[in-house]
N, C-alpha and C positions, 0 to 999 in steps of 0.2 A: 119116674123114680118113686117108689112107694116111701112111708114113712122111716119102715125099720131101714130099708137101705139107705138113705139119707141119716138117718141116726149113723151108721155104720161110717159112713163117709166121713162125717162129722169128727168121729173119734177116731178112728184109723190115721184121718192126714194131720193131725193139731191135739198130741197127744198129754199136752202143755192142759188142755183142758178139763182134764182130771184134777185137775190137781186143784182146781178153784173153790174157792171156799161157796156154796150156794145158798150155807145161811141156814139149813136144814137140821144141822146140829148142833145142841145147844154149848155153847164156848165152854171151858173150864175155866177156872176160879184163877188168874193172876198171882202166881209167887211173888206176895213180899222180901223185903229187905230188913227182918224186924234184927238180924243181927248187924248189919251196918249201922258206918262206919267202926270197925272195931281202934284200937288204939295204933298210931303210925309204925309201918315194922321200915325198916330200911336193909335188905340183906344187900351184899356186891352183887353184880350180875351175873345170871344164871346163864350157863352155856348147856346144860342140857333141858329136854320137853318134859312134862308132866306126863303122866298116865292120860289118853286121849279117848274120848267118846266121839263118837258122830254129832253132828249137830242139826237139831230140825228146824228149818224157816217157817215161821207164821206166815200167814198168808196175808199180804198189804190189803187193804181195803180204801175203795176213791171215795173224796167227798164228798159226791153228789151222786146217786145212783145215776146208771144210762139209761137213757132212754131209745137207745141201738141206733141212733143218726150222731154219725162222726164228722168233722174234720180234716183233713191230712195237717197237721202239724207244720210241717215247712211252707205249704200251702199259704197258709194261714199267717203266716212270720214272714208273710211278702206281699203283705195285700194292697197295702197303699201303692207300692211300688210297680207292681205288676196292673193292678185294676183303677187307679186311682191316678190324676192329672192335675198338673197346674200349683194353683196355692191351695186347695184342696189335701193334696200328696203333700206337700209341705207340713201343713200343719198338721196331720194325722202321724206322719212319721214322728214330728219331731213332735207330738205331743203323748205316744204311745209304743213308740217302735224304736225308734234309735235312743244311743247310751246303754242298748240292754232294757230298756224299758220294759219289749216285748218279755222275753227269758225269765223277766223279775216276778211278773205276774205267775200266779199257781194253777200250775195246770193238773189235771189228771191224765197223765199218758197211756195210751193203749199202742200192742203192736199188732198186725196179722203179716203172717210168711205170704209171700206173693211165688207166683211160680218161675222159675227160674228163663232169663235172657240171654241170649248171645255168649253162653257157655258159662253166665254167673253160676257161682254156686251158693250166694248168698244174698238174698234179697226180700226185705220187709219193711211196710210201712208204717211209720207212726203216724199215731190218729188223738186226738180231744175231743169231748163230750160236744156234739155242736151246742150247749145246753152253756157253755162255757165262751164258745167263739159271738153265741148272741150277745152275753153278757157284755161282751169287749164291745161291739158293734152299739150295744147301747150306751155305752159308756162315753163310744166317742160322738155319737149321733149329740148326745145329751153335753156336751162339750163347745160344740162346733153349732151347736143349734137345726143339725142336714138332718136329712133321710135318708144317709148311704143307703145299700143293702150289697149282702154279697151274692156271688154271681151264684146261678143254678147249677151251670154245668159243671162237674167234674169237684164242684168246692165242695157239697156235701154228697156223704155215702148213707144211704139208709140202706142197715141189716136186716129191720125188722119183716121185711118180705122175702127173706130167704133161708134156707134152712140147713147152710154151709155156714165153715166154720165162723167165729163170731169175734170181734177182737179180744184180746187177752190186756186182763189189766198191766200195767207195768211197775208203776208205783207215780207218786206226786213230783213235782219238778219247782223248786224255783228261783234258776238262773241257768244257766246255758251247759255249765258245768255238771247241775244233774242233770240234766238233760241228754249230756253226754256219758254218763255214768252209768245212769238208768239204759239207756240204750246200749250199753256194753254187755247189760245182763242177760239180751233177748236171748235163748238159747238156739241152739241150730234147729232147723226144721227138723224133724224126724223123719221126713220122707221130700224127698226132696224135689218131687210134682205131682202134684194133685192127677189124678188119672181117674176117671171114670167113663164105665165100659161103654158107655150108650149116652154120651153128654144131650140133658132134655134143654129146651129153652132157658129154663128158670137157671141154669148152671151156665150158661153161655152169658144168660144177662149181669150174674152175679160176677164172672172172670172181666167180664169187660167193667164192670164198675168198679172192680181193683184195679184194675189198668191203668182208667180213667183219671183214681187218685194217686196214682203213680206219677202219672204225666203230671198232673195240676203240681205232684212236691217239687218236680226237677223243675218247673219252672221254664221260662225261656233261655234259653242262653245268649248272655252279655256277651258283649267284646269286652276282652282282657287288654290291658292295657301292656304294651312293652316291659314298663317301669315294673307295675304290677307281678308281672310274672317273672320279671327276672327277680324279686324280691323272694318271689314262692320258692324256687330254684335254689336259691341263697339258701335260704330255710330250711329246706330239704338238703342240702349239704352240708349246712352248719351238724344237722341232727349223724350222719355219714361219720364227718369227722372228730364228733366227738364219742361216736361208738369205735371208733378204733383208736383214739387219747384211752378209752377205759379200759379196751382189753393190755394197753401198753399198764396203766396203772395197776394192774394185775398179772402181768409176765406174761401173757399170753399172744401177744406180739411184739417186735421188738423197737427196737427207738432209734436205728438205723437212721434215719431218715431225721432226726436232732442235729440242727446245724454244729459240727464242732466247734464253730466260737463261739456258742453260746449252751454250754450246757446245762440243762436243766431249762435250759426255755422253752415258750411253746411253739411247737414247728410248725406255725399254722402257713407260712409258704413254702414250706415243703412237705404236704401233705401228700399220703400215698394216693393213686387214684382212685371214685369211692368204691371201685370192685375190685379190690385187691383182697385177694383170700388170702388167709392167711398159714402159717405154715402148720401143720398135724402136730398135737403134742401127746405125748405119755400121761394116761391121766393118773398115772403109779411112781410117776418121778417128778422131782418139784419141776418147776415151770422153768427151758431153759434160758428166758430174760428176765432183768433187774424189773422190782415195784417203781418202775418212773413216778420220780418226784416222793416217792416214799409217803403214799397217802394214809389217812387215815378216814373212812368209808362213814358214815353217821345216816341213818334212817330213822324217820320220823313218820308219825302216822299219829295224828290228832283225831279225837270222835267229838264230838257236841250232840247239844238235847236235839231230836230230828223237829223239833217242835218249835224251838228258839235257838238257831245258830249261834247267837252269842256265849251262851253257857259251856264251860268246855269241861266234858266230862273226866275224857279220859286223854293220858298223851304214851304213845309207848315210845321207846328209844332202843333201837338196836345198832352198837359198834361191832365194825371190822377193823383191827389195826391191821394191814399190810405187814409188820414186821412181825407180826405172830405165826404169819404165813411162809415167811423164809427157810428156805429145807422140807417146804411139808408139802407133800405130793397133792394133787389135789382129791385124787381120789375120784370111783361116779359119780357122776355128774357133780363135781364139788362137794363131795360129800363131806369129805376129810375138811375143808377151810369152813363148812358153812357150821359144823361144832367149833368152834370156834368164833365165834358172833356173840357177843356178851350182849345181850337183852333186858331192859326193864320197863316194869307197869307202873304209869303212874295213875293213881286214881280221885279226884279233887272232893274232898272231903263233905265240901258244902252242896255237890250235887250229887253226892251218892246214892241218891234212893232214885234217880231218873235212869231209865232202863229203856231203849228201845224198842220196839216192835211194831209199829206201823207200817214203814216205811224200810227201815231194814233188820234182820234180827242181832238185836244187841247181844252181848253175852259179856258183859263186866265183869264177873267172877271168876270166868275161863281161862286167866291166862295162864300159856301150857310151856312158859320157859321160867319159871323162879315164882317168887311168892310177890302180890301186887304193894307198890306201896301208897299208903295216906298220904295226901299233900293240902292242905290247906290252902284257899284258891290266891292269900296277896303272896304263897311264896313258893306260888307254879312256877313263873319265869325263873326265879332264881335256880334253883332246882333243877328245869333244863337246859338252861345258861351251864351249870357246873359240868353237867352230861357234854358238854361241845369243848371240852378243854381236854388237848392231848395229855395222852398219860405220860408224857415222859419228859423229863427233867426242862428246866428252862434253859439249857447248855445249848439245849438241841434247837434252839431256835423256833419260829411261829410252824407249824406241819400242815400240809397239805391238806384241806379239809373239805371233803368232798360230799354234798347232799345227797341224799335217793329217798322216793316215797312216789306213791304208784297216784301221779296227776298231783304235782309240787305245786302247782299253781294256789290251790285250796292252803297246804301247811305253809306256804311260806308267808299269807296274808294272817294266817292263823299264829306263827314265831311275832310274828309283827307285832300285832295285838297285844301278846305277851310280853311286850319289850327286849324278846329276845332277839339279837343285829342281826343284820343279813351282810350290815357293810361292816369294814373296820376303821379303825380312825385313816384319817384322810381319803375316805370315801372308795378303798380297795374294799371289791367284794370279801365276804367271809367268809363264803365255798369259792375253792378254783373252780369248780362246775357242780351240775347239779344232773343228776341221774333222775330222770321221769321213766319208771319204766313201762308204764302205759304208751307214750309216744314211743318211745324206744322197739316197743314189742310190734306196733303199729310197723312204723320202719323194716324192722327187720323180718318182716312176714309180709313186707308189701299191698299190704289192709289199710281201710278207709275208717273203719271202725274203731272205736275205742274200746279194750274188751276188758272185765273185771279182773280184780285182783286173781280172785279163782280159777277163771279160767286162764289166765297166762298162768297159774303154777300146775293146772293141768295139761296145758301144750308142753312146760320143760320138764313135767317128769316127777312133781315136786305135791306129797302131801297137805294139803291145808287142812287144818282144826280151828272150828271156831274163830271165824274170820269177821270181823268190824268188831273184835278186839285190839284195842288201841295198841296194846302192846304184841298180839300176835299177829299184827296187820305189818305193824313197822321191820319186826323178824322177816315176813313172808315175802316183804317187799325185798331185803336185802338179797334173802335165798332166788328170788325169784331172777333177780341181777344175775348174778350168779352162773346159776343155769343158764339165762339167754347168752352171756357172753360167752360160756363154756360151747354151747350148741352151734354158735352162731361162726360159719365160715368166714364170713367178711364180704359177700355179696347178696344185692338187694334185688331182691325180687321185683316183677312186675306186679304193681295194684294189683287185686283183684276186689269183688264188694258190690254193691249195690246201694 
């Protein structure tokens, strides 16, 4: 294979690689914030978008240049366990690896698409600087007083001797949760196998050393334990029967299945089976079952400095009351209830000049439903404390208050922080449930993956502007609800993924 065809190759299968920034140009000059913060405006919530532009992403850059010898990532986050014995293993885990220890540490992730398996349609590995896994290796050598070293085979990939594609940066990691985020952004391969007409040596040895790191991520396979798995099981049906509580929360199935002495309770043993479709509705006529439990829908989408997680930039707040939806058709795909979502930007006064773009592209100024408001950082909580209080009278008793935001796991440590409850006094949750619609989307597309905000509002149908704004994040996440449970029949696919 001559040069230009190997160039060709290169570009043609991993078309991701355009796009990388090589350094060749020189940067432009960073927009100031010299009008920030102006004085606090506080308007009601806006139900309709602003005028919308496209949005360009900067290109992330890693901390440590490559030096083109990777990793595999999971590989690597199994090392004591898989390659290591005794009190040895002992101490290296528990002095680096478990609690999340490993996750905590900052990585620079890279991916490359692998060629498709056993009818996958979707398979790539993540890989680390090996520049980065010495570091660790030193760290614990220099701990422990040993000379570990890690294994030859299959633990590292060196690129630099070949002239196919080459990993693609991803962005930086540190904890399990970007990890898993970052990974949701890999985009789909563009070709979905690698094909060349006359495969020479050096291409047979390069497919087998992705292989190789394929094998070394998946690891050995344990025995699962009874208990274990029926726990997994559990899990996976808890996530089942609470995607059919929400479409009952929204009319779109009915509550039949509510024990008559007890109504308004939850029918958690009388749940339908969890592939029970459910019945066609008019998207031109209201929905014909009741809002069970008569909810009120609240999404949250918090951002921080990508730099110092503690700093909390920005928080948006998007409501759905359910009784504003009564009589109102839903319209495509939701369209008619999702105007309907009262929206706000909150913006924290004392970190206003901190803007994103490492890591991901911020856009604070962008938000595309109402005008943002100033909050001064000791009267954040309060502020979205008042945002969680139903609008309607105290006659009507405490209302159904239901979270969403796309991976809750992150905001609800983030309300916390802010002193805003999760519980209520004597220790009754604060939401009756809590809407992920990241897991949810997983589930209901029978995916292993975790996939971006973006991209679930691109599988239901659904515009996105200027997204990792706080407040068009928390919107996008509602709408993006929405959609899935509008599209979603009520049976779960087989996995698919890699």
């Amino acid at each position: 294979m001559d040069q230009l065809s190997r160039l060709k190759f290169l570009f043609e299968h991993d078309g991701h690689l355009l796009q990388l920034n090589t350094g060749l140009r020189k940067p432009l000059p960073a927009a100031d914030n010299e009008d920030e913060p102006p004085s606090p405006v506080l308007p009601e919530m806006s139900t309709h978008p602003a005028p919308t532009v496209l949005d360009e992403s900067p290109v992330a850059t890693p901390s440590i240049p490559s030096d083109g010898i990777f990793c595999p990532l999971l590989a690597l986050s199994k090392y004591p366990y898989k390659f290591l014995q005794g009190e040895t293993r002992d101490k290296v885990a528990n002095r680096f690896f478990e609690r999340g220890l490993f996750w905590k540490r900052q990585w620079d992730l890279y991916y490359i698409h692998l060629r498709p398996q056993n009818q996958q349609t979707v398979r790539h590995l993540l890989l680390v600087p090996a520049t980065q896994a010495r570091h660790l290796l030193h760290e614990i050598n220099n701990s422990l007083g040993s000379a570990l070293a890690f294994p030859t085979q299959n633990f590292v990939l060196d690129f630099t001797t070949h002239a196919f594609p080459f990993p693609v940066f991803l962005g930086q990691s540190t904890s399990r949760e970007d990890k898993e985020q970052l990974e949701g952004n890999i985009p789909a391969s563009l070709v979905p196998e690698h094909k060349v007409s006359a495969p020479d040596d050096e291409y047979l040895a390069y497919a087998a050393m992705l292989e190789s790191g394929w094998e070394a991520a998946k690891g050995k396979r344990t025995k699962v334990s009874k208990e274990r798995m029926a726990r997994r099981v559990q899990k996976e049906r808890d996530r089942i029967v609470c995607l059919q509580r929400l479409q009952r929360y929204i009319g779109l199935r009915g509550d039949s299945i509510v024990p008559k002495d007890s109504p308004g309770g939850d029918p958690v043993e009388n749940q339908e089976p969890p592939d029970t479709k459910r019945e066609a509705v008019d998207e031109n006529q209201p929905t014909p079952h009741p809002f069970w439990k008569d909810p009120i829908f609240i999404s949250i989408d918090i951002e921080c400095n990508e730099r110092c997680h503690s700093q909390v930039t920005e928080v948006g707040i998007s409501v759905l009351d359910t009784r504003d939806l009564v009589g109102v058709p839903p319209g495509e795909n939701c369209s008619y209830w999702r105007r309907l979502i009262k929206s706000r930007h909150l913006r924290v006064r004392e970190h206003g000049h901190i803007v994103n773009h490492d890591f991901v592209p911020g856009c604070p100024k962008d938000f595309q439903f109402g005008s943002s408001e100033w909050v001064d950082l000791d009267r954040l909580g309060d502020r979205v404390r008042a945002c969680f209080q139903a609008p309607s009278g105290a006659e009507d008793g405490e209302r159904t208050l239901i979270l969403v935001a796309h991976s809750t796991g992150m905001e609800e440590t983030y309300l916390r922080k802010l002193g805003v409850p999760v519980l209520r006094e004597g220790g009754k949750p604060f939401f009756a449930d809590v809407v992920d619609t990241a897991e949810f989307f997983k589930v209901i597309q029978g995916e292993t993956a975790t996939r971006s905000l973006g991209a679930v509002l691109l599988e239901v149908g659904i515009e996105g502007w200027y997204l990792h704004n706080g407040g068009n994040d928390a919107r996008y996440a509602m709408e993006a609800m929405l959609g899935m449970m509008w599209r979603w029949d009520g049976v779960i696919p087989t996995k698919t993924g890699g």
